[in-house]
Residue frames as qw, qx, qy, qz and C-alpha x, y, z in Angstrom:
[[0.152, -0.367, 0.846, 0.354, -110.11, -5.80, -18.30],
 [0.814, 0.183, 0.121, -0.538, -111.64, -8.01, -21.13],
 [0.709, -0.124, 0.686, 0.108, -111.21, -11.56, -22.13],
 [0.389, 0.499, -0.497, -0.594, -110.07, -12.42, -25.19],
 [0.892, 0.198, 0.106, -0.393, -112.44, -14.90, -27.25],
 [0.401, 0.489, -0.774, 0.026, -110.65, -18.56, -28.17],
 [0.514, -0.354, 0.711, -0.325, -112.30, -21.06, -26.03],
 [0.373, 0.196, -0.888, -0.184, -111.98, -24.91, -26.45],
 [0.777, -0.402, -0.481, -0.054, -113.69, -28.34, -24.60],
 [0.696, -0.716, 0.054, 0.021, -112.37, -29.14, -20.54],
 [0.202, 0.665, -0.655, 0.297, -108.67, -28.39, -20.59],
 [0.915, -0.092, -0.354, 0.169, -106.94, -31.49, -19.65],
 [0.677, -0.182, -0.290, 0.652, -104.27, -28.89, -17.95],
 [0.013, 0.965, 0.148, 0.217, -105.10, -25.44, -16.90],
 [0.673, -0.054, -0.252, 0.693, -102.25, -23.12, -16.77],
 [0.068, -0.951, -0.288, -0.086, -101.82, -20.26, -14.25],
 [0.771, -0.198, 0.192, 0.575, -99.15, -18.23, -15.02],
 [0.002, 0.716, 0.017, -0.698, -97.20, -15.43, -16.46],
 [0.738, 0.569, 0.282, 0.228, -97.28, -13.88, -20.15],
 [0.075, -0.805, 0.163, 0.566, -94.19, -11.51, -21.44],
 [0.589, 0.790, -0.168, 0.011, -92.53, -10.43, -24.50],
 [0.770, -0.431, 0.173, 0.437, -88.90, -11.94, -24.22],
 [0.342, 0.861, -0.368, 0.076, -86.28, -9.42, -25.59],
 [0.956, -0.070, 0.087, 0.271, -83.30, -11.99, -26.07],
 [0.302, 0.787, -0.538, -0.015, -79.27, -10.28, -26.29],
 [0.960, -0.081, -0.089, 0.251, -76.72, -12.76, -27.13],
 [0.105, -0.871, 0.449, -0.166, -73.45, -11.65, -25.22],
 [0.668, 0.285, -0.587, 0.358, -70.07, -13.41, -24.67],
 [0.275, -0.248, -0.696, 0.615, -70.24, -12.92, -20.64],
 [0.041, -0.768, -0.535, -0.349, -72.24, -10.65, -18.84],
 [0.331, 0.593, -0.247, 0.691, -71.38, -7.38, -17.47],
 [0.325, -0.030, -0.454, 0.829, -70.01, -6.03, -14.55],
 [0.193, -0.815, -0.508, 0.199, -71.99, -3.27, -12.50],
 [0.181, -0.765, 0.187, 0.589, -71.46, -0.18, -13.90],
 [0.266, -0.304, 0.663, 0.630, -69.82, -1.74, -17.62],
 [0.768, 0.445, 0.154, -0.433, -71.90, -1.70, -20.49],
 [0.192, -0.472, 0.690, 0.514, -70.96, -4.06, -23.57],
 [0.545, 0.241, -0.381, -0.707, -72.10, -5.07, -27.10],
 [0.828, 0.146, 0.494, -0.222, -74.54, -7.71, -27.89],
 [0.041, -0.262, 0.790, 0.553, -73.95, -9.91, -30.95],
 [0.280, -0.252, -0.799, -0.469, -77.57, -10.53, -31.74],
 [0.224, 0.131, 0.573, -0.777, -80.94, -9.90, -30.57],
 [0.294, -0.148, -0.755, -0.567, -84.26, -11.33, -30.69],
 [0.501, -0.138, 0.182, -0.835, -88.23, -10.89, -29.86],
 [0.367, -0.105, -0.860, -0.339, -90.33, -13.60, -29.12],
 [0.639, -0.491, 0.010, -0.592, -93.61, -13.96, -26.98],
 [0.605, 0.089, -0.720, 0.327, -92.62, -16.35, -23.76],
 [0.600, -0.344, 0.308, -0.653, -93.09, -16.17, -19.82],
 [0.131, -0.276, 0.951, -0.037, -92.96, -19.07, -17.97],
 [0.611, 0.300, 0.624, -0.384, -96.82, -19.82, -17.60],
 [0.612, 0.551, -0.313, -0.473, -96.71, -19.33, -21.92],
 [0.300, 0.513, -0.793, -0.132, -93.75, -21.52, -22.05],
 [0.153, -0.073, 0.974, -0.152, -95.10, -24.35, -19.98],
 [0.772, 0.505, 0.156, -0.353, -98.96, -24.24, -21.83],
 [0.637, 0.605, -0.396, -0.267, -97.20, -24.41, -25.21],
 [0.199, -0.369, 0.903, -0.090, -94.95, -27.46, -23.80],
 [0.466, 0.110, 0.767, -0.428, -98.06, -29.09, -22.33],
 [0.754, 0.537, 0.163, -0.340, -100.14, -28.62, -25.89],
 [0.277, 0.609, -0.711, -0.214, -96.99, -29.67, -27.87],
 [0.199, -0.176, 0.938, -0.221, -96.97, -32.97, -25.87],
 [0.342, -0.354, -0.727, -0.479, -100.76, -33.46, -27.56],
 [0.053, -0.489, -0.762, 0.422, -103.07, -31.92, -24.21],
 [0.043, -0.844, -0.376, -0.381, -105.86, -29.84, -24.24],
 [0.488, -0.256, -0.399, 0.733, -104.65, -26.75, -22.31],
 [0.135, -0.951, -0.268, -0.069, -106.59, -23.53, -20.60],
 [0.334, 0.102, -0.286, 0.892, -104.21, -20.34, -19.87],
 [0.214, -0.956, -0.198, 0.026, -105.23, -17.64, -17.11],
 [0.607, -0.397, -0.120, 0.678, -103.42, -15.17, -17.42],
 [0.235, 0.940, 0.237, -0.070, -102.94, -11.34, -18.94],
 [0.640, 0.071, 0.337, 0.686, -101.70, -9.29, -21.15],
 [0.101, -0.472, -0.041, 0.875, -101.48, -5.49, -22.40],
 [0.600, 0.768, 0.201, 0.097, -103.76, -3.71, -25.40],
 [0.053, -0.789, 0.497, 0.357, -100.29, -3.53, -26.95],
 [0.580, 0.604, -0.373, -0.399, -98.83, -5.09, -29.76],
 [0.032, -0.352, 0.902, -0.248, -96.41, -7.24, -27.86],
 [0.460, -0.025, 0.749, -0.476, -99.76, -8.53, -26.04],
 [0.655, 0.513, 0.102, -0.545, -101.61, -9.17, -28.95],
 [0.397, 0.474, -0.770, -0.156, -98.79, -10.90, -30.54],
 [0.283, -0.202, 0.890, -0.295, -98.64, -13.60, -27.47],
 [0.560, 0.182, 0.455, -0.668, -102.39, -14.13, -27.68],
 [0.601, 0.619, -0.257, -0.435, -102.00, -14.80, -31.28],
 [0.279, 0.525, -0.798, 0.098, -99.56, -16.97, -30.58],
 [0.351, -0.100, 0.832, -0.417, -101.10, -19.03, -28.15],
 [0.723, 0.466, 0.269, -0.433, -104.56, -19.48, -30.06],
 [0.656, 0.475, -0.575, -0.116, -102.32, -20.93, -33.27],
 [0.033, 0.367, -0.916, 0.157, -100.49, -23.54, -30.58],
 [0.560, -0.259, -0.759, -0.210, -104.06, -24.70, -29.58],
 [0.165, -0.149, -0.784, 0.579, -104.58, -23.34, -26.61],
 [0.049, -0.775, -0.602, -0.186, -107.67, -22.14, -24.98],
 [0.204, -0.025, -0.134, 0.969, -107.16, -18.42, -24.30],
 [0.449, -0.653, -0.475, -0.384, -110.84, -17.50, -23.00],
 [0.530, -0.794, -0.282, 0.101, -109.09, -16.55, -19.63],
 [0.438, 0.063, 0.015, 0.897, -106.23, -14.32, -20.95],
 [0.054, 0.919, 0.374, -0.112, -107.88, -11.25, -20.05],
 [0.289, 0.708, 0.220, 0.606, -106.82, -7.30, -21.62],
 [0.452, -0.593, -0.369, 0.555, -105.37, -5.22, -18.95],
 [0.072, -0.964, -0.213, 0.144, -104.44, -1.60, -18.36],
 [0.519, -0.752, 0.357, 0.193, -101.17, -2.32, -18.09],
 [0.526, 0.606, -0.535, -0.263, -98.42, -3.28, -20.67],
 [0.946, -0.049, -0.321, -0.005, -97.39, -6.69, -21.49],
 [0.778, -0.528, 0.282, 0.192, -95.16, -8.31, -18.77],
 [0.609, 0.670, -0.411, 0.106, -91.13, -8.07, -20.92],
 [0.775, -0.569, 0.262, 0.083, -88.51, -9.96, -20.05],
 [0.284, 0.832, -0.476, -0.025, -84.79, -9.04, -20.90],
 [0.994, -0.036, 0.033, 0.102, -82.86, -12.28, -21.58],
 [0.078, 0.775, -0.594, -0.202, -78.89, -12.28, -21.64],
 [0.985, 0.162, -0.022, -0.050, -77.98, -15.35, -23.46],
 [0.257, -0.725, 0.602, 0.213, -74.50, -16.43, -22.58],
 [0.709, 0.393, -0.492, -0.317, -74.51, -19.98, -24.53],
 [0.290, -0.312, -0.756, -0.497, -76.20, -21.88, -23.22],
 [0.121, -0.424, -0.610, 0.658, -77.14, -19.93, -19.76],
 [0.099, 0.627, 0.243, 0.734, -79.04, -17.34, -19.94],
 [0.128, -0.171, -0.411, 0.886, -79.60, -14.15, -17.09],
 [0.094, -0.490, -0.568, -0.654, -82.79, -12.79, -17.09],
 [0.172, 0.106, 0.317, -0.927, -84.77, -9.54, -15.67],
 [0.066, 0.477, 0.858, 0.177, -88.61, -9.30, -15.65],
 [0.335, 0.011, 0.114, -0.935, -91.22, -6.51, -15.67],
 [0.277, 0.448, 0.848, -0.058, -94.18, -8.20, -14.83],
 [0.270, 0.044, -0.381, -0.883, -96.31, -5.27, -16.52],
 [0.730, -0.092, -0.162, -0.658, -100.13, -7.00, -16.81],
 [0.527, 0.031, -0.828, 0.192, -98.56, -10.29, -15.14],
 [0.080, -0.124, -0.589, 0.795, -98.89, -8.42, -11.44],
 [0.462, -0.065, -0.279, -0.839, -102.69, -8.50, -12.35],
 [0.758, -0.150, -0.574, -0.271, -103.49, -12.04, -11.85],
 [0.197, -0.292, 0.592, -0.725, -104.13, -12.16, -8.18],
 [0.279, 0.166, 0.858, -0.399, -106.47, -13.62, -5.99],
 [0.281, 0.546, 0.245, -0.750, -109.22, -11.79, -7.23],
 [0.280, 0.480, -0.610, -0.565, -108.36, -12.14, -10.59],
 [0.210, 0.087, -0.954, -0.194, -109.18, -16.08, -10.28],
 [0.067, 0.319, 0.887, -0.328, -111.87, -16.07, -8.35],
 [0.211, 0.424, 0.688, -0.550, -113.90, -13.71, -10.26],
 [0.278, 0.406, -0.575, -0.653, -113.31, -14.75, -13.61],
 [0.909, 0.032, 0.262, -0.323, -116.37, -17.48, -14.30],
 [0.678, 0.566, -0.462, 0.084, -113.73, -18.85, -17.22],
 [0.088, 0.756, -0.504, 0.409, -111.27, -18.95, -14.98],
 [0.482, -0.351, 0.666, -0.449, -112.67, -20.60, -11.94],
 [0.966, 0.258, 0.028, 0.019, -114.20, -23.73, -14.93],
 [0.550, 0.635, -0.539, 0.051, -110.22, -23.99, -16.22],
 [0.145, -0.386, 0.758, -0.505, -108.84, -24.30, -12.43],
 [0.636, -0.124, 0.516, -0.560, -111.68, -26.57, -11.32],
 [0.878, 0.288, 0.139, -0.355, -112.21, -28.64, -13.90],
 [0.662, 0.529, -0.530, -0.016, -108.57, -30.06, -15.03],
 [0.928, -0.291, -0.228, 0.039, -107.29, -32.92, -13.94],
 [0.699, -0.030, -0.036, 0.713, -103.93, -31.18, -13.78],
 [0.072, -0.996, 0.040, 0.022, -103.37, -27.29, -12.50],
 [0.770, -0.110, -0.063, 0.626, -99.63, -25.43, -13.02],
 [0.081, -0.980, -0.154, -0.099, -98.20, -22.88, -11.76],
 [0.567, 0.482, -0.202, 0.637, -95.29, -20.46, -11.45],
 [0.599, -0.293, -0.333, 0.666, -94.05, -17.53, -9.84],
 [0.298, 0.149, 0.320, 0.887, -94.13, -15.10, -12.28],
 [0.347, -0.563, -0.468, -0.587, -97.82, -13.77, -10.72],
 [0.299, -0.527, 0.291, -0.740, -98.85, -12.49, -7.86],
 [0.135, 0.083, -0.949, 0.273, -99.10, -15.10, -4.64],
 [0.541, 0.188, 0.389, -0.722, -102.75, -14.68, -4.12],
 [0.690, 0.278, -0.253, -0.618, -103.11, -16.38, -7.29],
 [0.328, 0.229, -0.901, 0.171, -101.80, -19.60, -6.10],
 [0.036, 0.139, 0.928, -0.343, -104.23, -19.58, -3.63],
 [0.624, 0.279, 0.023, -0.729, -107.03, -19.06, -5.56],
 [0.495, 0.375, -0.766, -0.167, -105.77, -22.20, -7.14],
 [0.261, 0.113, -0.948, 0.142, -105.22, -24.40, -4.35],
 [0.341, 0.126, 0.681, -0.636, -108.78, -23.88, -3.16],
 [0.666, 0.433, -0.029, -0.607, -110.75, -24.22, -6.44],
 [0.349, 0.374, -0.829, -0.226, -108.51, -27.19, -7.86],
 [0.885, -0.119, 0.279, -0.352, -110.20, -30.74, -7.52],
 [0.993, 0.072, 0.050, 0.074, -107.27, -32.21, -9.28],
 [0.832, -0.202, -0.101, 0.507, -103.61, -32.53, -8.98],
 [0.002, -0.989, -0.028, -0.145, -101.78, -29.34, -8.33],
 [0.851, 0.006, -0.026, 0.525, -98.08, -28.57, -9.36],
 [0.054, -0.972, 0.116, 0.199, -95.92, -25.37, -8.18],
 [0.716, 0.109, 0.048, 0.688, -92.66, -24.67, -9.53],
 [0.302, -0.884, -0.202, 0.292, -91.36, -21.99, -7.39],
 [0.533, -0.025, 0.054, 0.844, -89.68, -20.18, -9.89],
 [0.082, 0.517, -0.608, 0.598, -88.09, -17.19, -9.83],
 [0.574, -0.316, -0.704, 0.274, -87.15, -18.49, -6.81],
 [0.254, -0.519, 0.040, -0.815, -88.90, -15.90, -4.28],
 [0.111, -0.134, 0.676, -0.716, -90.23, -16.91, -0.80],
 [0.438, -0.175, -0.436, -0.766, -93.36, -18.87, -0.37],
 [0.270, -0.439, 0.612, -0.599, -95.13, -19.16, 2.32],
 [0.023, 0.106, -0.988, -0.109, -95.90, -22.36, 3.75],
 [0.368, 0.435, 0.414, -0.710, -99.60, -21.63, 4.62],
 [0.602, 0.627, -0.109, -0.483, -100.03, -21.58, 0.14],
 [0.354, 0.526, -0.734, -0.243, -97.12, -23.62, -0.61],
 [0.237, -0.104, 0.965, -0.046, -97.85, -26.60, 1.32],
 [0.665, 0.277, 0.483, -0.497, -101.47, -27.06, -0.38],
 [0.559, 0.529, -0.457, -0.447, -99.95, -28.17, -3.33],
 [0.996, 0.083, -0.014, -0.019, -99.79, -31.67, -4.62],
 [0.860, 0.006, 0.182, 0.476, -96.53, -31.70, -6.01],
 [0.019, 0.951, -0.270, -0.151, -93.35, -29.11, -5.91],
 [0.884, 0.286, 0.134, 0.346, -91.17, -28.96, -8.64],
 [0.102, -0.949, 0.281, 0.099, -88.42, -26.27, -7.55],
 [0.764, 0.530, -0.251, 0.268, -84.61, -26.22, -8.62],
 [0.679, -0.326, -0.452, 0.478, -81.74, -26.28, -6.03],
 [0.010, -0.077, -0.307, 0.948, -81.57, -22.44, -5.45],
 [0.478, -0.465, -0.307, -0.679, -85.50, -22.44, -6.03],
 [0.741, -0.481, -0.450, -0.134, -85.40, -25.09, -3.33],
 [0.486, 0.223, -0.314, 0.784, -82.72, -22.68, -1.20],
 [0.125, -0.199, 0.129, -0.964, -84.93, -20.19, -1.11],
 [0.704, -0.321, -0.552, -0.310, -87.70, -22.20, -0.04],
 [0.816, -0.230, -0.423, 0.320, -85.89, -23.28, 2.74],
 [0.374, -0.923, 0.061, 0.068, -84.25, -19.98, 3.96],
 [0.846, -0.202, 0.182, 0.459, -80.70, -21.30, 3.40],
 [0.052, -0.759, 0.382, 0.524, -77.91, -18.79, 2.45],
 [0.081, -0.513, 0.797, 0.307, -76.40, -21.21, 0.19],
 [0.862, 0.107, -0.139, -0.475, -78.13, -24.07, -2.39],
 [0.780, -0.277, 0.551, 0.107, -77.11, -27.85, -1.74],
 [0.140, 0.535, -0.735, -0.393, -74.70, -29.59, -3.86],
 [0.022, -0.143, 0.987, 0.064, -74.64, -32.97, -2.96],
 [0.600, -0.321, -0.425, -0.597, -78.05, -35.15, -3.42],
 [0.456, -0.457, -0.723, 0.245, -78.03, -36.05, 0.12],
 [0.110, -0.273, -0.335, 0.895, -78.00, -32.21, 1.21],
 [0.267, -0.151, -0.562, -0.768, -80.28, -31.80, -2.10],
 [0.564, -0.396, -0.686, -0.232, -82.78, -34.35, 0.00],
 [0.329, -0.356, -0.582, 0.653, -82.19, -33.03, 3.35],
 [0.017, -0.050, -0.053, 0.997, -83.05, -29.87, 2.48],
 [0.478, -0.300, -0.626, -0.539, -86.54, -31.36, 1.00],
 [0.510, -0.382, -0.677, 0.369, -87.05, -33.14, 4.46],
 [0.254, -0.215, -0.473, 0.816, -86.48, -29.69, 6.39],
 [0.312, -0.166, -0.251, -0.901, -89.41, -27.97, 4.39],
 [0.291, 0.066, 0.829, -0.473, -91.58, -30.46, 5.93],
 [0.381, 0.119, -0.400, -0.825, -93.80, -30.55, 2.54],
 [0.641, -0.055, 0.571, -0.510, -96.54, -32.81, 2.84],
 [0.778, 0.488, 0.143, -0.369, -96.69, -33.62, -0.65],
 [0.856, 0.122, 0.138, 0.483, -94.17, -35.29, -3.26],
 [0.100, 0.957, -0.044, -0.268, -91.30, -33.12, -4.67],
 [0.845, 0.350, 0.150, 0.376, -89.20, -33.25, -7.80],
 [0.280, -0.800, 0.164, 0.504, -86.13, -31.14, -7.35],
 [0.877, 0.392, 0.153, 0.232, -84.27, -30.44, -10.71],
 [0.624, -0.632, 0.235, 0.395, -80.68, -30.16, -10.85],
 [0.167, 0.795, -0.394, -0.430, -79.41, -29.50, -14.39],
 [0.455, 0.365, -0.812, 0.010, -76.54, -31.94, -15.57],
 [0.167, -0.282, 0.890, -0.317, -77.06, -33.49, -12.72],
 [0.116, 0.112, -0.869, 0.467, -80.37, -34.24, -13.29],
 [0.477, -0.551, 0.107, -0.676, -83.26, -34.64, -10.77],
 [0.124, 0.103, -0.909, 0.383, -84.54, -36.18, -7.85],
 [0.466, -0.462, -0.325, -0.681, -87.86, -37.12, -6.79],
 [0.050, -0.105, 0.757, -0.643, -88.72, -37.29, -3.02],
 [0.331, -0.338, -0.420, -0.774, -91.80, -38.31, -2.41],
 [0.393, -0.591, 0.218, -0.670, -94.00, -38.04, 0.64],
 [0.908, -0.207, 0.350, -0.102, -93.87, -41.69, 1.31],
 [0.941, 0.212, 0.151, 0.215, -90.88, -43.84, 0.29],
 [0.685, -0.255, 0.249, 0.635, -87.19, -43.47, -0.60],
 [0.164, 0.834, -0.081, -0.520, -85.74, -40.67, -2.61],
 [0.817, 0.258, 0.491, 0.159, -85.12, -41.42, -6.57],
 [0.291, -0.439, 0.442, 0.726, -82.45, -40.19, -8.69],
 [0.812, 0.481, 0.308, 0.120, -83.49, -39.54, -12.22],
 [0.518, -0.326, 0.297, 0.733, -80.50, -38.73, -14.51],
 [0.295, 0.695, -0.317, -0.575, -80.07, -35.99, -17.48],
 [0.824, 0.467, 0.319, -0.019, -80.32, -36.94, -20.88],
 [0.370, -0.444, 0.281, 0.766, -76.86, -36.37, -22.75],
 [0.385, 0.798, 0.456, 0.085, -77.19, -33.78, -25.24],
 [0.396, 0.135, 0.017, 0.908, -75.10, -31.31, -27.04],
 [0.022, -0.769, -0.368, 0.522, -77.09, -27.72, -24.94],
 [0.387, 0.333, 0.167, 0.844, -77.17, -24.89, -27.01],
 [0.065, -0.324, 0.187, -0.925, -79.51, -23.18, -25.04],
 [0.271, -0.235, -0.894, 0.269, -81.27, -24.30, -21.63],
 [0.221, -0.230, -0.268, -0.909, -84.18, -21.39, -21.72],
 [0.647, -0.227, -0.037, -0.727, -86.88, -22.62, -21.81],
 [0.522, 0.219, -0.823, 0.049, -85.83, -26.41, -20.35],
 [0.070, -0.027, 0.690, -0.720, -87.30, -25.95, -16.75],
 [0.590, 0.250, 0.133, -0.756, -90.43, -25.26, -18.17],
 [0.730, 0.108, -0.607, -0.294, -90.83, -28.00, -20.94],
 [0.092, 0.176, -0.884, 0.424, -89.80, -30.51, -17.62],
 [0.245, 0.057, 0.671, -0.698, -92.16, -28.85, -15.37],
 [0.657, 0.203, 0.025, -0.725, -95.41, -29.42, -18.30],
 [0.776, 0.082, -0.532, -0.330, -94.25, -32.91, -19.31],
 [0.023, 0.014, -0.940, 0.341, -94.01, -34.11, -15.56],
 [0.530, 0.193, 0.393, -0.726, -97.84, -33.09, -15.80],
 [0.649, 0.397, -0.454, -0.463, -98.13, -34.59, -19.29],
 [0.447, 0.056, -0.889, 0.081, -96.47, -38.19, -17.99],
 [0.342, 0.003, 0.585, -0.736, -98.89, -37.72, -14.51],
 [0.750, 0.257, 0.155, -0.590, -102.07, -37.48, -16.63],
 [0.581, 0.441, -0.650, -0.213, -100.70, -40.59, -18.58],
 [0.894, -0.356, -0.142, -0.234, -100.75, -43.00, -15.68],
 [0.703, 0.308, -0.502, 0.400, -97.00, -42.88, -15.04],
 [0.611, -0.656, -0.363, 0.252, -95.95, -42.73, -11.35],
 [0.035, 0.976, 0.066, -0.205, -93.40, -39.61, -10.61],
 [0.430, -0.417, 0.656, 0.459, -90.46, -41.38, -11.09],
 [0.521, 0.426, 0.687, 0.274, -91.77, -42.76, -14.27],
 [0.260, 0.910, 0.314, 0.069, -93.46, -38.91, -15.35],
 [0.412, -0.770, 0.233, 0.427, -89.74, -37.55, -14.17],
 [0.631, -0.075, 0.680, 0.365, -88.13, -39.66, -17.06],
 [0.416, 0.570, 0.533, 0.467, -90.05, -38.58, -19.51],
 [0.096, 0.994, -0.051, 0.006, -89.67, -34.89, -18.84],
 [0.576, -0.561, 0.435, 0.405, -86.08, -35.70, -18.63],
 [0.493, 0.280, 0.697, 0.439, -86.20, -36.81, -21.99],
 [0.216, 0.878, 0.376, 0.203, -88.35, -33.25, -23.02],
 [0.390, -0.853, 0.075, 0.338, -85.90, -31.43, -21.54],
 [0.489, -0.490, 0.475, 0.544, -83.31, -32.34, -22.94],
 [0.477, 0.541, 0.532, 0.443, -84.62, -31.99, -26.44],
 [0.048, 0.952, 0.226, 0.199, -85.78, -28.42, -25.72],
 [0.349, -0.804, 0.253, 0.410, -82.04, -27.47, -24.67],
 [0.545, 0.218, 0.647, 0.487, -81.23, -28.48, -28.45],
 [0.131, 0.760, 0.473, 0.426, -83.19, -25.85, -30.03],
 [0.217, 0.105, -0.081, 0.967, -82.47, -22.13, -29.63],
 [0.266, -0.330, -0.124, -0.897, -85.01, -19.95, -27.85],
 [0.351, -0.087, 0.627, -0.690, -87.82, -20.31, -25.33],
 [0.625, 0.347, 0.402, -0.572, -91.24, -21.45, -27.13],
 [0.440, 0.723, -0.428, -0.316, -89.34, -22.17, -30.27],
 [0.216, 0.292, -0.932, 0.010, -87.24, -24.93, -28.71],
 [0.535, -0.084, 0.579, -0.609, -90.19, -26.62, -27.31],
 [0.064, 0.061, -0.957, -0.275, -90.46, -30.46, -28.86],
 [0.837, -0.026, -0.207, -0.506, -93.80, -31.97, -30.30],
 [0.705, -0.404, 0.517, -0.270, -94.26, -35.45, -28.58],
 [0.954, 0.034, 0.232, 0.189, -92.81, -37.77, -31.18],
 [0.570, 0.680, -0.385, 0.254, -89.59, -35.69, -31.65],
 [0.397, -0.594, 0.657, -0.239, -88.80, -37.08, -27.91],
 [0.241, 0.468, -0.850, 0.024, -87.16, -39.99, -27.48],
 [0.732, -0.177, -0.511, -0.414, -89.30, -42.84, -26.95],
 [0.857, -0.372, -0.251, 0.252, -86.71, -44.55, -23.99],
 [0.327, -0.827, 0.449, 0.085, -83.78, -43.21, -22.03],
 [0.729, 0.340, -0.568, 0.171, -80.44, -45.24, -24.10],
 [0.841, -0.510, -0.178, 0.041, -78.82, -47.22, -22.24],
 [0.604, 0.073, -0.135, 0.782, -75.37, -45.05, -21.86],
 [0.264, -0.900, -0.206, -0.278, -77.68, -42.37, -20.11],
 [0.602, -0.235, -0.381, 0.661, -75.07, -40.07, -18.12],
 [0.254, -0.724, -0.454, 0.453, -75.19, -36.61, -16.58],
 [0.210, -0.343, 0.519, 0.754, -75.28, -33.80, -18.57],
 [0.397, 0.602, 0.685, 0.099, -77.48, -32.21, -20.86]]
């Protein structure tokens, strides 16, 4: 593999994480097993969670490193292109063998279903971080690491041994992770079936006391922000009571890329000096902008089209 050229100063947030091509159908439900039925629209755009939460984080005004890869394919070449216009460094996106990573979106309005081929994503292993010099300066040197799912679990812990400064997972897809990798993080930001499957449970909590029990039974050492949709979040943190933060009302049209934009501007309020409850608020507030806007990287707000405060007729629901 080779690296493609685009580096910047110390990346104030290094993201490790996946790239894909998102192939987007809009559909009126989604089908049965077995039924096939027509889209009403379709659209291409470069995306992946680790893209979608860089471009957040540099939207919000940070410097930001990506590790991660992509295919010598048009798709991959698009992303790359894309990233290097948002401002990012892309000096550890590295040129695989493999095609870009695609992901097939069904957009119901405003859910969406969504399938992955990792393609050159299922590259970025252990290995991959630890014996990329680029790589191991991004991870080591920001004050703020993030990470996904959407890569291979080795690459988490290449992470949580080279990081010297705060380190956030968001276990999505939600996929098993063992506790041995998951507890060395700082702070886990999973969603109630991310934090289901975390937990082994058949079934995700409803209520926010089963929401917080369930936190409790992982035994995490570190804080954890659980987000809940309308409802929401919650932030538990390793010391002290557990803190509601509410949703931001907002007419949704489409809640894409909304996990992500959260999960880069709880890092974005962190490095800002806000505690989590405080850094919770203000991704509450990105969120809910970026479920305004159609599409993944598209709907992703610059930092003075958020709302400055939460109004004061804040209810659930976004």
């Amino acid at each position: 593999m080779s690296a493609v050229p685009g580096g910047l100063t110390t990346p104030e947030i290094t993201v490790v994480g996946s790239l894909n091509m998102d192939v987007r159908l809009t559909v009126d439900r989604i089908p049965r097993s077995g039924e096939t039925i027509s889209a009403t629209g379709l659209k291409r755009s470069p995306g992946g969670k680790g893209a979608n939460q860089a471009v957040a984080a540099a939207r919000l005004g940070r410097r930001v490193a990506m590790v991660g890869a992509v295919g010598d394919d048009d798709a991959g070449r698009e992303i790359t292109a894309r990233l290097v216009a948002e401002g990012l460094d892309v000096t550890s996106v590295a040129v695989s063998e493999h095609p870009t990573g695609t992901a097939v979106i069904l957009w119901e309005q405003p859910e969406s279903t969504i399938v992955i081929e990792a393609g050159a994503n299922a590259d970025v292993d252990e290995s991959f971080v630890d014996s990329r010099d680029s790589a191991v300066r991004a991870v080591t040197d920001a004050p703020v690491v993030l990470c996904q799912c959407e890569t291979p679990l080795g690459s988490l812990a290449a992470v949580t041994r080279l990081a010297t400064g705060t380190t956030i997972l968001n276990p999505a897809p939600a996929i098993p992770v063992p506790a041995e990798i998951r507890d060395r993080f700082d702070v886990l930001v999973p969603n109630r079936f991310e934090l289901a499957t975390l937990a082994g449970a058949d079934e995700a909590p409803e209520s926010l006391a089963d929401v917080v029990a369930m936190v409790r039974g992982l035994a995490f050492p570190g804080d954890v922000v659980v987000t809940l949709g309308a409802d929401g979040s919650v932030v538990v943190p390793r010391d002290g009571l557990p803190t509601p933060v509410p949703a931001v009302r907002v007419d949704a049209i489409d809640t894409t890329a909304a996990g992500d934009s959260f999960c880069a501007a709880l890092a974005d309020g962190l490095l800002r000096g806000e505690d989590l409850v405080g850094a919770a608020r203000w991704a509450a507030r990105v969120a809910a902008v970026t479920t305004t806007r159609d599409g993944a990287i598209e709907s992703l707000p610059l930092a003075d089209e958020v709302p400055a405060a939460l109004p004061e007729d804040v209810a659930p629901g976004q």
